[in-house]
C-alpha positions as MATLAB code, in Angstrom:
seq = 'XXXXXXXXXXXXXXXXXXXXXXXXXXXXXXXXXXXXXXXXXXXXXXXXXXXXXXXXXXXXXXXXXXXXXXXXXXXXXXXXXXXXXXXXXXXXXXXXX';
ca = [
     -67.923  -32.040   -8.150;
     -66.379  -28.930   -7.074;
     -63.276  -29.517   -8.245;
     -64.695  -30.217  -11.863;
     -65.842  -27.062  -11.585;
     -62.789  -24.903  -11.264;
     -60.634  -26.850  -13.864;
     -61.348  -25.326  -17.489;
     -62.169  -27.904  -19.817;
     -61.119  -25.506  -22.562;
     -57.700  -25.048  -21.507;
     -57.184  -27.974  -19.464;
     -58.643  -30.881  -21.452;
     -56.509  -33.705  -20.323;
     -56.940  -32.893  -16.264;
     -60.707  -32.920  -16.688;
     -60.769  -36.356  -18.208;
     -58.339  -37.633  -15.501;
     -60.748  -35.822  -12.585;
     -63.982  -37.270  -14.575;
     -62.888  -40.665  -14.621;
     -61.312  -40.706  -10.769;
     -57.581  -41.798  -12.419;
     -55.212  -42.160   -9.879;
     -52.145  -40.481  -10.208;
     -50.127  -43.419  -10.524;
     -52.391  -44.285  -14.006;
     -51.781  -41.157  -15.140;
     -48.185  -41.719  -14.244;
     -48.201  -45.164  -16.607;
     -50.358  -43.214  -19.098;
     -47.005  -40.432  -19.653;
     -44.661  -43.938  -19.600;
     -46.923  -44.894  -21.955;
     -46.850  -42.017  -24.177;
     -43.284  -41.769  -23.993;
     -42.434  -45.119  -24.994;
     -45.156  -44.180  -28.215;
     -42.930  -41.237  -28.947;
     -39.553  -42.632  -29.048;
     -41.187  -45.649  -31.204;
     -42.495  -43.010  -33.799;
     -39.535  -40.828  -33.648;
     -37.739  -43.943  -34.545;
     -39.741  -45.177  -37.149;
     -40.410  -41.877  -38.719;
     -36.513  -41.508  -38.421;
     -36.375  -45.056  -41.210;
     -38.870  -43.161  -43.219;
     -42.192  -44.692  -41.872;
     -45.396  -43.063  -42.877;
     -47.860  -45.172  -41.002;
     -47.993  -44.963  -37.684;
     -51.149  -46.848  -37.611;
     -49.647  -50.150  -35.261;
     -48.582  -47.248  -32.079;
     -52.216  -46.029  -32.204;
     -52.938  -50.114  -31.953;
     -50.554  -50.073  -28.708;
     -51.680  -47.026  -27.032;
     -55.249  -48.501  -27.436;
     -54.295  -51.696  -26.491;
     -52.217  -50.322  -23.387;
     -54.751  -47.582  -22.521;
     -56.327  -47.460  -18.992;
     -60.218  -49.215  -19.118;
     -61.381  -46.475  -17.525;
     -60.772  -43.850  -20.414;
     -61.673  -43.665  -24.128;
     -59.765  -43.641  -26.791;
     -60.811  -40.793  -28.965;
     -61.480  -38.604  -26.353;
     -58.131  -39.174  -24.441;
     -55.884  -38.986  -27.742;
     -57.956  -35.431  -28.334;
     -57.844  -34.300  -24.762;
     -54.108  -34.595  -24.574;
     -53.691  -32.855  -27.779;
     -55.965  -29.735  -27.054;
     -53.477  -29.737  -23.725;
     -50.286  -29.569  -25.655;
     -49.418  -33.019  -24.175;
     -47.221  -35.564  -26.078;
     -47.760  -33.222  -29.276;
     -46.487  -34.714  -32.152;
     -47.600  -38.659  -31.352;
     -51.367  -37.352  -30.534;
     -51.496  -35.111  -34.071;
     -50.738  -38.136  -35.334;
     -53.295  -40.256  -33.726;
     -55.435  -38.160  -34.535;
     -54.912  -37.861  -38.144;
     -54.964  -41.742  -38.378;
     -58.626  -41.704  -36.502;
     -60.128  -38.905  -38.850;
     -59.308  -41.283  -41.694;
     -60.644  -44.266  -40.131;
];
């Protein structure tokens, strides 16, 4: 509990979740692989001139460690500036849902 209390949940979204939820570092290790994988799929795809993006949100969902939710993971690694551009666009696709 100690620990929870001296990371910032403000600045350091992501780590909290990961401390919350007791992820091992090797998850969070497959959760980056993960993530990059994502971002070279929609770099690709918005490279052909894809607009939806709607079937990598499906896959990081799908691929996503039980232990952590959806929503709150996609908006925990945005507010920490991790994988950026792919979790803006998550995002975007779960405020219209």
């Amino acid at each position: 509990m100690l620990l929870l209390e001296m990371v910032n949940p403000e600045k350091y979204p992501f780590n909290m979740l990961i401390i919350r939820e007791c992820i091992s570092k090797q998850e969070v290790q497959e959760l980056h692989k993960l993530c990059e994988r994502l971002t070279e799929m929609y770099e690709e795809q918005k490279a052909q001139g894809l607009v939806i993006f709607t079937e990598l949100l499906t896959l990081f969902a799908g691929q996503l460690n039980y232990k952590l939710d959806v929503v709150e993971t996609v908006q925990a690694l945005y507010r920490q500036n991790l994988h950026k551009a792919l979790m803006k666009t998550f995002l975007d696709i779960i405020k219209k849902q």
